[in-house]
KOLTORDO-707383 format. One record per residue: residue in three letters; z negated, y negated, x negated of N, C-alpha, C in turn. Coordinates in steps of 0.1 Angstrom, whole numbers, padded with zeros to 4 digits, always signed. Each point is the difference from the previous one (the first is absolute). Last residue first. Layout:
// KOLTORDO-707383
ALAZYXZYXZYX/...
// end
This chain:
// KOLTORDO-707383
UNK-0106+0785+0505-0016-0007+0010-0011+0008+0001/UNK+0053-0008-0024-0009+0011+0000-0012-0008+0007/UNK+0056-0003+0011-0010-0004-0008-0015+0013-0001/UNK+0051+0017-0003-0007-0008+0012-0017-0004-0007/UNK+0039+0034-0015-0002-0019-0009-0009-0009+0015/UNK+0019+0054-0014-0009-0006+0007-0008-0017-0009/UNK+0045+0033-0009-0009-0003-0003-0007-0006+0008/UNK+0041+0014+0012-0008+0014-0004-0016-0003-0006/UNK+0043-0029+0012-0011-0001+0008-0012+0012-0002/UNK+0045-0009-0025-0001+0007+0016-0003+0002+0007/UNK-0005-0022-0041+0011-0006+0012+0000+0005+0015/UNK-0029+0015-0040-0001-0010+0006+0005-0004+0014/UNK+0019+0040-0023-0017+0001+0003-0002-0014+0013/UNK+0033-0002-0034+0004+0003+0013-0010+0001+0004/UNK-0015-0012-0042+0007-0008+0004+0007+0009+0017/UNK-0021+0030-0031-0006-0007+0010+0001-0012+0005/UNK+0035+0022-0023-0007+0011+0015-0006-0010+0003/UNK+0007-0016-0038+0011+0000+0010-0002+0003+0017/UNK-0022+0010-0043-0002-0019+0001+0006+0004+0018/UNK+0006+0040-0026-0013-0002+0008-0003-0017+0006/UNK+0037+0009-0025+0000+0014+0011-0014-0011+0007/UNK+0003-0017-0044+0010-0009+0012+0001+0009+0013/UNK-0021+0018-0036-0011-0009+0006+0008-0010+0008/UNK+0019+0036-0023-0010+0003+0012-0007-0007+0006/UNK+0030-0010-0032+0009+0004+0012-0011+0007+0007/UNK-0019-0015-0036+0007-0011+0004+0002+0002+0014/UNK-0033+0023-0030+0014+0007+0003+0006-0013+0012/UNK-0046+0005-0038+0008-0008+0014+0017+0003-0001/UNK-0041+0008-0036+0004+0009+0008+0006-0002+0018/UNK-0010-0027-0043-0014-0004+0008+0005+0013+0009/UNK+0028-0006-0037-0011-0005-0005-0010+0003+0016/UNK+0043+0013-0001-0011+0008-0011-0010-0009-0004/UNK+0026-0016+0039+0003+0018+0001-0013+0006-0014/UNK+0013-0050+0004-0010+0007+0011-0005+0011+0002/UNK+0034-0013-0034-0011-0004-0003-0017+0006+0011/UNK+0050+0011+0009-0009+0003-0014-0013-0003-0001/UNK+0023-0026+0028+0006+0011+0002-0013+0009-0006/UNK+0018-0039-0016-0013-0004+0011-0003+0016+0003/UNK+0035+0002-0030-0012-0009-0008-0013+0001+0013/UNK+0049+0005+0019-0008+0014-0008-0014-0003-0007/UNK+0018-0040+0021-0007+0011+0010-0001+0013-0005/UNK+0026-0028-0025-0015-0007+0000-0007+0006+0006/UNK+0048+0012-0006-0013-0001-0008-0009-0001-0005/UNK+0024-0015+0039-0001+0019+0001-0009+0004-0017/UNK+0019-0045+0015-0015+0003+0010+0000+0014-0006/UNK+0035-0017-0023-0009-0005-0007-0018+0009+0008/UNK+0048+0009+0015-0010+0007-0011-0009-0004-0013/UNK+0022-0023+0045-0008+0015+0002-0003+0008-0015/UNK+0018-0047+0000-0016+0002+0006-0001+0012+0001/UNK+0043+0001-0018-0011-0005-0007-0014-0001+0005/UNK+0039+0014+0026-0003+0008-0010-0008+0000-0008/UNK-0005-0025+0049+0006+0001-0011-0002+0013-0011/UNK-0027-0012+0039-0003-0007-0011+0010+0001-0009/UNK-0001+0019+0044+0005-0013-0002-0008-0004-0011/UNK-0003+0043+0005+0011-0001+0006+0004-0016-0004/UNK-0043+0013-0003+0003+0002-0008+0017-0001-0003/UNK-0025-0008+0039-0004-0008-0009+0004+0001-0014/UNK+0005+0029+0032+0005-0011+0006+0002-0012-0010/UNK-0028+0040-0004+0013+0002-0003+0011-0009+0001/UNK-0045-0005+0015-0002+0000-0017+0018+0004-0002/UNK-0013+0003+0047+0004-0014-0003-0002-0004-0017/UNK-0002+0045+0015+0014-0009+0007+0000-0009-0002/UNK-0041+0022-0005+0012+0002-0011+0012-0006+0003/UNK-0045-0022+0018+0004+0010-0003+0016+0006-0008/UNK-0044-0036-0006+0008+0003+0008+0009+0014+0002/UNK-0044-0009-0020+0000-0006+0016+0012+0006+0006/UNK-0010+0008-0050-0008+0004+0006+0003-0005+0011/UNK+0024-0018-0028+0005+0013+0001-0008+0006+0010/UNK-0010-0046-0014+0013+0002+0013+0007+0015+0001/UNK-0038-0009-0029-0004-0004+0012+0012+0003+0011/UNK+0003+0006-0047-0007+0011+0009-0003-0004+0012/UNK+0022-0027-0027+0010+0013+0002-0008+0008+0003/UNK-0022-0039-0011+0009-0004+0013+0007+0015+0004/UNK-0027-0004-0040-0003+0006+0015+0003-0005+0007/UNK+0020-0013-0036-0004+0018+0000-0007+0001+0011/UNK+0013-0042-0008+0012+0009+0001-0006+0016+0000/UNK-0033-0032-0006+0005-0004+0011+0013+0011-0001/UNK-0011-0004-0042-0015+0010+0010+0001-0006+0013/UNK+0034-0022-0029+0004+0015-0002-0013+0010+0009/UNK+0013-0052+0019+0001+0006-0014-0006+0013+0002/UNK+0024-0028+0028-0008-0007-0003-0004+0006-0011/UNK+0029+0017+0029+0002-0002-0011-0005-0014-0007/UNK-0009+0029+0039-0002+0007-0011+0004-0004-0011/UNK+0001-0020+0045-0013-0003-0008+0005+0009-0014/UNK+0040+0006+0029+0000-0012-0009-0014-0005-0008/UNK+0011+0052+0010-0006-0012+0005+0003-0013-0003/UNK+0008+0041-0019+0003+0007+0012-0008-0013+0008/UNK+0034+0001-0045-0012-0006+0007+0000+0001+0014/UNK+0033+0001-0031-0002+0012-0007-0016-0006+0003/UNK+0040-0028+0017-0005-0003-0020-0009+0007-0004/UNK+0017+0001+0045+0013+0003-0008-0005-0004-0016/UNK-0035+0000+0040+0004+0013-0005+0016+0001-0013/UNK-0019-0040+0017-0009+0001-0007+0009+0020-0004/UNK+0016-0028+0034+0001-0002-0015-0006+0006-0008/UNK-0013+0007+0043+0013+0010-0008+0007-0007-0012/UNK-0036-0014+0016-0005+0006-0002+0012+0013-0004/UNK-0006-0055+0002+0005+0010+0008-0007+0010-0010/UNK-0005-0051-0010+0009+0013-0007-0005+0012+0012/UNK+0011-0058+0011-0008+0012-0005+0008+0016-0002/UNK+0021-0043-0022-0007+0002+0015-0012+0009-0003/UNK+0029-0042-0031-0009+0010+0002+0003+0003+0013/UNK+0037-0018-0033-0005-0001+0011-0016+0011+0002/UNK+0034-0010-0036-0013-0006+0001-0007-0001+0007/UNK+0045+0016-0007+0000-0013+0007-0019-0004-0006/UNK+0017+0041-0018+0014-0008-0003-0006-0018+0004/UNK-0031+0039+0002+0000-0005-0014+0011-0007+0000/UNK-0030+0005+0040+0012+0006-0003+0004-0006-0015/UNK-0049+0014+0020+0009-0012-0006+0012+0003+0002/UNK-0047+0022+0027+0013+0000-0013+0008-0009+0000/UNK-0055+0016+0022+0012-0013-0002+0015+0007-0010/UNK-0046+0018+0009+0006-0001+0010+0006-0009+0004/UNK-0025+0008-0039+0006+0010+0002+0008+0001+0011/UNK-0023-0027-0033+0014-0007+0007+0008+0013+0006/UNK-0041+0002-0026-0001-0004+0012+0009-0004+0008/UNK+0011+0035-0036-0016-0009+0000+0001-0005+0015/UNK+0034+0023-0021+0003-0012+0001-0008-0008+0001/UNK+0022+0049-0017-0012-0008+0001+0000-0011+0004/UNK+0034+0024-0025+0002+0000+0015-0009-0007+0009/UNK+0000+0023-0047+0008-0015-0002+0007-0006+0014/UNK-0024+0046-0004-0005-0013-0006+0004-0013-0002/UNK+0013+0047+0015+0005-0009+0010-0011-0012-0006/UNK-0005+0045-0017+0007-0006+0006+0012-0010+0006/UNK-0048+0005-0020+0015-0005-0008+0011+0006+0001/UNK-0042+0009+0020-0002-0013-0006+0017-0003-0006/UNK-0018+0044+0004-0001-0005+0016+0011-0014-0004/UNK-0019+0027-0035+0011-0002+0002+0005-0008+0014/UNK-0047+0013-0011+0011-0019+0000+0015+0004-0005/UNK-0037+0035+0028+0011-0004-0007+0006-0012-0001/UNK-0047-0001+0019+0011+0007+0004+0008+0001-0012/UNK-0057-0005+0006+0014-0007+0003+0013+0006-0001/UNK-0048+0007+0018+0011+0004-0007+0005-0003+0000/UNK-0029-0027+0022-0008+0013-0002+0005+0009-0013/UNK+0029-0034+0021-0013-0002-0009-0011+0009-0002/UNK+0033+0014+0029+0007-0006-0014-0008-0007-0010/UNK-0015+0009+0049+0003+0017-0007+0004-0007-0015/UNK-0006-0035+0026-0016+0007-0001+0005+0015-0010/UNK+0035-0022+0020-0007-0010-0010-0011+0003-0007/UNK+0018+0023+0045+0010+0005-0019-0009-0012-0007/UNK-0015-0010+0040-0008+0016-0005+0007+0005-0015/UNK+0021-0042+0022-0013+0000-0004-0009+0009-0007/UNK+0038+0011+0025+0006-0008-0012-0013-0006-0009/UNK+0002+0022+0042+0000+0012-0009+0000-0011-0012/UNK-0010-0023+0038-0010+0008-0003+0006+0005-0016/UNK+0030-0025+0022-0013-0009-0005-0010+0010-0007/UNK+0040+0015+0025+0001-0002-0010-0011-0006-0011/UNK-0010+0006+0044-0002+0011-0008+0008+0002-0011/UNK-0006-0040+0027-0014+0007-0003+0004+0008-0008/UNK+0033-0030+0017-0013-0006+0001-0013+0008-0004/UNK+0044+0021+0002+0004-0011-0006-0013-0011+0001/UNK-0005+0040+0023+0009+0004-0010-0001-0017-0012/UNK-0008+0003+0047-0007+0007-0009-0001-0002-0014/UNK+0034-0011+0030-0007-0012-0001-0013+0004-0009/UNK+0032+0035+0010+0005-0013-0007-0005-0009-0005/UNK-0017+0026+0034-0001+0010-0010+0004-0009-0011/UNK-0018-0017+0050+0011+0003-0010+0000+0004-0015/UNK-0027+0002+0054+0001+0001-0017+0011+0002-0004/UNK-0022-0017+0044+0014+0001-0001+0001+0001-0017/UNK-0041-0005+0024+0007+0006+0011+0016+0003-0006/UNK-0031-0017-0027-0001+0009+0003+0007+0009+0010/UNK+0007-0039-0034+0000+0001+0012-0001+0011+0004/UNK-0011-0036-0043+0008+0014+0005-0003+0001+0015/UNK-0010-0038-0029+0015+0000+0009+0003+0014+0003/UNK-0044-0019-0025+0003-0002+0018+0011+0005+0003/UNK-0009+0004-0048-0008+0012+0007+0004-0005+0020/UNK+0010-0022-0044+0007+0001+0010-0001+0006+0009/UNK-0011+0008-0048-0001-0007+0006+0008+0003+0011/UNK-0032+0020-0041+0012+0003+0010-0002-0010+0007/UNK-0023+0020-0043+0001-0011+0009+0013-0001+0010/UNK-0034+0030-0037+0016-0003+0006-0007-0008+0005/UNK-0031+0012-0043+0003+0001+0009+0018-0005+0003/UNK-0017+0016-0040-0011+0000+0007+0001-0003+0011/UNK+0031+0001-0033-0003+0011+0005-0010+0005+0006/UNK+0014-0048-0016-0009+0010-0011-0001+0018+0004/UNK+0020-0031+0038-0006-0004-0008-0011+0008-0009/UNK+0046-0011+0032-0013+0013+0000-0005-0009-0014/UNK+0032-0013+0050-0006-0001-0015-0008+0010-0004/UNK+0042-0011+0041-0011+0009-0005-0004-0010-0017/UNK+0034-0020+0029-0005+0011+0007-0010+0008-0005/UNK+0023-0049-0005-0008+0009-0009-0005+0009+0016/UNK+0042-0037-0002-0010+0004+0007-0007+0014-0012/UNK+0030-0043-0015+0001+0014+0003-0013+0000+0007/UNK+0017-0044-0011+0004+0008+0013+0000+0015+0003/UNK-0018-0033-0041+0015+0007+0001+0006+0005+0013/UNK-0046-0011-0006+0007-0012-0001+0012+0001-0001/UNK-0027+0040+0023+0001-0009-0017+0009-0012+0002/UNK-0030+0031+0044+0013-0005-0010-0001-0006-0011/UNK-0022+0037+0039-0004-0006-0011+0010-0004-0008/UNK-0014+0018+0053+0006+0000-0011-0002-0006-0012/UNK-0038+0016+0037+0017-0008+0005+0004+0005-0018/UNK-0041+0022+0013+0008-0001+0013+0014-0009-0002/UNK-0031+0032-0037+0004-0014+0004+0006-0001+0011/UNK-0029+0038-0027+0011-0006+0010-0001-0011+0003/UNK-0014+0037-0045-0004-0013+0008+0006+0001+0010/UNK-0019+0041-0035+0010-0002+0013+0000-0016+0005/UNK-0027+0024-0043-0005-0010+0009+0018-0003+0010/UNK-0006+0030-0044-0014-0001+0008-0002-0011+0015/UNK+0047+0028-0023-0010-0008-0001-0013+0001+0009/UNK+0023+0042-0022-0003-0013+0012-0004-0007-0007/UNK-0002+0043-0021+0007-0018-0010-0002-0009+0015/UNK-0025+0041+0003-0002-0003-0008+0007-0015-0008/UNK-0001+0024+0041-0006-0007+0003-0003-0004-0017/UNK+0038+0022+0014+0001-0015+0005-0016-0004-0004/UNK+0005+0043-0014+0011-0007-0007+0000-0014-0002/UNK-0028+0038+0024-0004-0011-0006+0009-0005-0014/UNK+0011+0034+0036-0004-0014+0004-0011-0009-0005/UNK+0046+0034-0007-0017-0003-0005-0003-0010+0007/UNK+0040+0019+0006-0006+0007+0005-0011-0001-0007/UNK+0044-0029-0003-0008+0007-0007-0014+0010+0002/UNK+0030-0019+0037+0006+0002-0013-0005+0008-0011/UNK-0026-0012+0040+0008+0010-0005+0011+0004-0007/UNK-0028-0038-0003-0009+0012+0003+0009+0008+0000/UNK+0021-0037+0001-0006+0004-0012-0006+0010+0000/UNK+0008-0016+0045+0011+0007-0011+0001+0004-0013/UNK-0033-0021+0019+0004+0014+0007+0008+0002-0004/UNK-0006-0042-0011-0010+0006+0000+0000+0019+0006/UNK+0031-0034+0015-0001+0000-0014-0007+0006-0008/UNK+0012+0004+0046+0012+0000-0007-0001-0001-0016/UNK-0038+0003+0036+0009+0008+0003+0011+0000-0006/UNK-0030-0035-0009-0007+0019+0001+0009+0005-0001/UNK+0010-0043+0014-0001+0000-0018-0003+0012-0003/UNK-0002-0011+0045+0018+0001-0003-0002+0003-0019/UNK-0039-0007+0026+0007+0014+0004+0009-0001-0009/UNK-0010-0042-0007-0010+0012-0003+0003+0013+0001/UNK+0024-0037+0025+0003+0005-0012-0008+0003-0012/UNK-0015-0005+0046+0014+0006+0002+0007+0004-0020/UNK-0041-0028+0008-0001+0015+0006+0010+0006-0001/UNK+0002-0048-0004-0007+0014-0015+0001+0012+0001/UNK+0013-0032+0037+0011+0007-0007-0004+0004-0015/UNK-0033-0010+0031+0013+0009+0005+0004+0005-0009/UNK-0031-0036-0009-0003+0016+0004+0010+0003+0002/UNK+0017-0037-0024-0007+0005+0013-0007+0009-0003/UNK+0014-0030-0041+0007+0006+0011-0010+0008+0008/UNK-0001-0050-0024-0003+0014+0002+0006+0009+0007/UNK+0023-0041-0029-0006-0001+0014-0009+0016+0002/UNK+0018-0040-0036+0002+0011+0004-0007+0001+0012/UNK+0026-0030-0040-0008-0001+0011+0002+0014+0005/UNK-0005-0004-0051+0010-0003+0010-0011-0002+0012/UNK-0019-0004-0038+0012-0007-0007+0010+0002+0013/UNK-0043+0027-0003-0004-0013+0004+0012-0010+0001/UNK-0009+0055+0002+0012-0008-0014+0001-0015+0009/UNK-0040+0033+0009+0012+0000+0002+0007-0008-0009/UNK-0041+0021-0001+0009+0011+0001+0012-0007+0003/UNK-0042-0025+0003+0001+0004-0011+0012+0010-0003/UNK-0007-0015+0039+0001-0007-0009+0006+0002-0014/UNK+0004+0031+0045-0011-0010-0006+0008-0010-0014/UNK+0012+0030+0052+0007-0006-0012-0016-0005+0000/UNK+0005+0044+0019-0002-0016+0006-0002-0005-0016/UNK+0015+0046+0000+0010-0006+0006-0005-0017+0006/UNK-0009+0044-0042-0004-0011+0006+0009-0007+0010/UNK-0019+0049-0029+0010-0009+0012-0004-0014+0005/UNK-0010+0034-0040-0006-0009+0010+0010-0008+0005/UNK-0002+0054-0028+0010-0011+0004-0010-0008+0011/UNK-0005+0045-0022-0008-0009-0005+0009-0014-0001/UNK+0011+0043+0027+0009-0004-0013-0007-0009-0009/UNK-0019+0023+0038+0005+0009-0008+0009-0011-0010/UNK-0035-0021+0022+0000+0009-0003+0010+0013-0004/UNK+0013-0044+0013-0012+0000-0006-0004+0011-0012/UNK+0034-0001+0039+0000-0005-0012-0009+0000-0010/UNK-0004+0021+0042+0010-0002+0000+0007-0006-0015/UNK-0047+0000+0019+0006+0014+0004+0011-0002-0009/UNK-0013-0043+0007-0006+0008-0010+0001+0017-0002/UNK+0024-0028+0029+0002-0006-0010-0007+0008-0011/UNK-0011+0003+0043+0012+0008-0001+0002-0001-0015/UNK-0032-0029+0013-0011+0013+0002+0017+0010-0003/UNK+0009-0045+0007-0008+0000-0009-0003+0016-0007/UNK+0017-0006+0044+0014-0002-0009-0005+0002-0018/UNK-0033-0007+0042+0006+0015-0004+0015+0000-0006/UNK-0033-0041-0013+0006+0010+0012+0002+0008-0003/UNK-0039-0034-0019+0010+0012-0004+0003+0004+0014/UNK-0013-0051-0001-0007+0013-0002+0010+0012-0005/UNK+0003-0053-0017+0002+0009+0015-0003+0014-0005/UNK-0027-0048-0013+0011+0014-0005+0003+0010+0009/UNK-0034-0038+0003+0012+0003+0006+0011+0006-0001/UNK-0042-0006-0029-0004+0000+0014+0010+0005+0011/UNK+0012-0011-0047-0005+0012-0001-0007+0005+0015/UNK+0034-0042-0002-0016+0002-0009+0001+0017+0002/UNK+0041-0036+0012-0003+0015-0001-0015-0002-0010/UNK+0026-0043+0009-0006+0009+0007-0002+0008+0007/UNK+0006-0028-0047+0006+0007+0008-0011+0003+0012/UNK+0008-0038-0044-0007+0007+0009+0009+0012+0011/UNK+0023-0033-0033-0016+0010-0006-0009+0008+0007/UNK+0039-0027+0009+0005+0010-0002-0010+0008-0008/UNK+0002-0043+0040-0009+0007-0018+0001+0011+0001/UNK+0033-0039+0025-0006+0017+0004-0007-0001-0016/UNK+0019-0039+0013-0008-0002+0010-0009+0015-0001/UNK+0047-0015-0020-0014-0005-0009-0012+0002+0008/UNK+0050+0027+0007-0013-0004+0005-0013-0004-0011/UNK+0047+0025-0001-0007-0007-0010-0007-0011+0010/UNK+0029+0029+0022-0012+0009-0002-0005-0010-0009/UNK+0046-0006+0007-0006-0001+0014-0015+0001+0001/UNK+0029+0011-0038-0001-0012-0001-0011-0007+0013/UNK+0015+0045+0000-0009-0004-0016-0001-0012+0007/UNK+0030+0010+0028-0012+0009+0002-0013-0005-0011/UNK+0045-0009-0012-0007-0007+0008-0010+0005+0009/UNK+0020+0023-0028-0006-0010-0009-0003-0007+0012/UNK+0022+0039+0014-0014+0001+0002-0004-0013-0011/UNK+0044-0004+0013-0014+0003+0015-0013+0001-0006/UNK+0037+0001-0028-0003-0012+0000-0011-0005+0011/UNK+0019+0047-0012-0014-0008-0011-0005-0016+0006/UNK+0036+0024+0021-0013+0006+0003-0013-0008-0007/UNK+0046-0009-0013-0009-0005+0014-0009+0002+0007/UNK+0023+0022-0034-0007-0012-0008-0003-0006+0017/UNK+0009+0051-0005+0006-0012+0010-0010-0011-0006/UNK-0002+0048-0027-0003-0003+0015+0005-0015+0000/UNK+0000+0048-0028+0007-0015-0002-0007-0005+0012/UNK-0032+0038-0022+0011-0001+0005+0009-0012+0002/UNK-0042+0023-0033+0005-0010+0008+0014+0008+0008/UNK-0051+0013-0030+0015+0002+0005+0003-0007+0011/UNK-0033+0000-0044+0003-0005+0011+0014+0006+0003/UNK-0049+0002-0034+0015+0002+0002+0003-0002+0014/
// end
C-alpha cells in the first residue's frame, strides 16, 4: 500500500529524465561493487539502532539503500547518515513512544510493527505526477522517502507531519485493520464516493473540465483527505492518521468547511474509526493525539537531542 501526496508533473518530468540519463549500454547491472570484503563496518548509529529498535521493538532499521529493499521502477537516491539519524530519533520519540505510552504495554508495538523500517534519501513519483511518500508492505515492512529534505537545524513540524508521520500512523492503522477488521458499516457511508485512482483529480460534471482535487474538496463530499477517497481501508485510516498528528483546531476547521453534508458524513465515520480503536485494540484516540502532540512540540523546541551519533 502506498501513500501519496499531489506533486508538480514537472517534477516528474526532471526525474524521467534523470531515468532516461542513467540507461547506459556500457554499465553490467549484474555485477556490483559491494563483496562481503567491503561491506561497511558497523557504526555507532548501527550499534544505537540496535539498543534502540531492534531490541525492544524487534524492528531492522535500514537506512543504506539496497537493492533488494528498493522499489527499482523509481529513481532514487540514499539517504545520508545524518539525516537517518535525525529521523530515527525523530521516529522514537513521536511514534514509537508514543505508543508506548499510550497504551502502556510495550509489547503492543513490538508485536504488530512492522519488521523492517526503510529510508530513502530523495522522493518517489508515479507517472501521474503524484509523489509516494511512504509504502508498507504485507505489514512487514515502511518505507519512507525523502529522508534528505529534513533540516535539523530548522524542524518543521508540518513538513513532519505530512512526509512521515501521517505516513507512519496510516501504515500502522493498515496493520491494526487487517489484523481486525473494522465495522463494514464503515463502507457505505459514503460508498458511492469512491473514485479509485482518479483520486486526485475531479471533473466538473457541467464543463468536463478536469483539475486537481484539493483536500478541502475532498472534506465537502464527507472525506478527511482527497487520498481517502480512493477507497473505503484508505478512508479509514486516513481518519486516524490526520486525527492523530493534527490538532483540534485544525479537525474543527475542517469540519467547519466541509459543509452540513461533508461534516456529517466525516463525523459518522470517525465515531466507527473512533470505536473501533477504543474497543478493539484499547486506543483512546484523544490520547494518542495529547501525547502525538506534546511530543511533536517536544521536537520543535529543540528538547530532543538530534545531533549526530559517533
Amino acid at each position: 500500500m502506498k501513500r501519496y501526496i499531489v506533486y508538480s508533473l514537472l517534477v516528474l518530468t526532471v526525474s524521467l529524465l534523470f531515468a532516461s540519463c542513467n540507461q547506459d549500454t556500457d554499465i553490467d547491472y549484474n555485477n556490483s561493487i559491494f563483496t562481503e570484503e567491503n561491506e561497511p563496518e558497523e557504526s555507532a548509529f548501527d550499534k544505537w539502532v540496535i539498543n534502540n529498535y531492534t531490541n525492544p521493538y524487534n524492528i531492522l532499521l535500514k537506512y543504506r539503500m539496497e537493492d533488494k529493499e528498493s522499489d527499482m521502477t523509481h529513481v532514487l537516491v540514499p539517504a545520508t547518515y545524518e539525516k537517518s539519524v535525525v529521523l530515527a530519533k525523530i521516529v522514537k520519540h513521536v511514534w514509537l513512544e508514543a505508543y508506548d505510552e499510550t497504551t502502556g504495554n510495550p509489547n503492543f508495538l513490538r508485536h504488530y510493527v512492522p519488521k523492517i523500517l526503510h529510508f530513502i534519501g530523495s522522493p518517489a513519483y508515479e507517472d501521474n505526477g503524484t509523489m509516494v511518500v511512504g509504502t508498507a508492505e504485507g505489514g512487514m515492512k515502511i518505507t519512507l522517502y525523502n529522508v534528505n529534505d529534513i533540516d535539523p537545524e530548522n524542524i518543521d513540524v508540518n513538513m513532519l507531519n505530512e512526509y512521515y508521520f501521517q505516513t507512519m500512523h496510516h501504515e500502522f492503522a493498515h496493520i491494526l485493520h487487517q489484523t481486525k477488521n473494522f465495522d463494514p458499516s464503515f463502507e457505505r457511508i459514503t460508498e458511492n464516493s469512491y473514485v479509485g485512482s482518479d483520486w486526485y483529480i475531479k471533473t466538473d460534471p457541467v464543463t468536463g473540465v478536469s483539475t486537481s482535487r484539493s483536500d478541502s474538496d475532498a472534506w465537502k463530499e464527507g472525506f478527511v483527505t482527497a487520498y481517502a477517497m480512493s477507497e473505503p481501508r484508505e478512508d479509514f485510516v486516513e481518519n486516524i492518521a490526520m486525527y492523530v498528528v493534527n490538532t483540534e483546531a485544525y479537525w474543527n476547521n475542517m469540519l467547519a468547511n466541509a459543509g452540513d453534508t461533508g461534516r456529517a458524513l466525516i463525523e459518522r465515520k470517525f465515531d466507527i474509526v473512533y470505536d473501533y480503536m477504543l474497543q478493539t485494540w484499547g486506543i483512546d484516540l484523544d490520547r494518542l493525539r495529547q501525547v502525538v502532540l506534546r511530543r511533536q512540540g517536544e521536537i520543535a523546541n529543540g528538547e530532543l537531542d538530534l545531533s549526530v551519533i559517533k
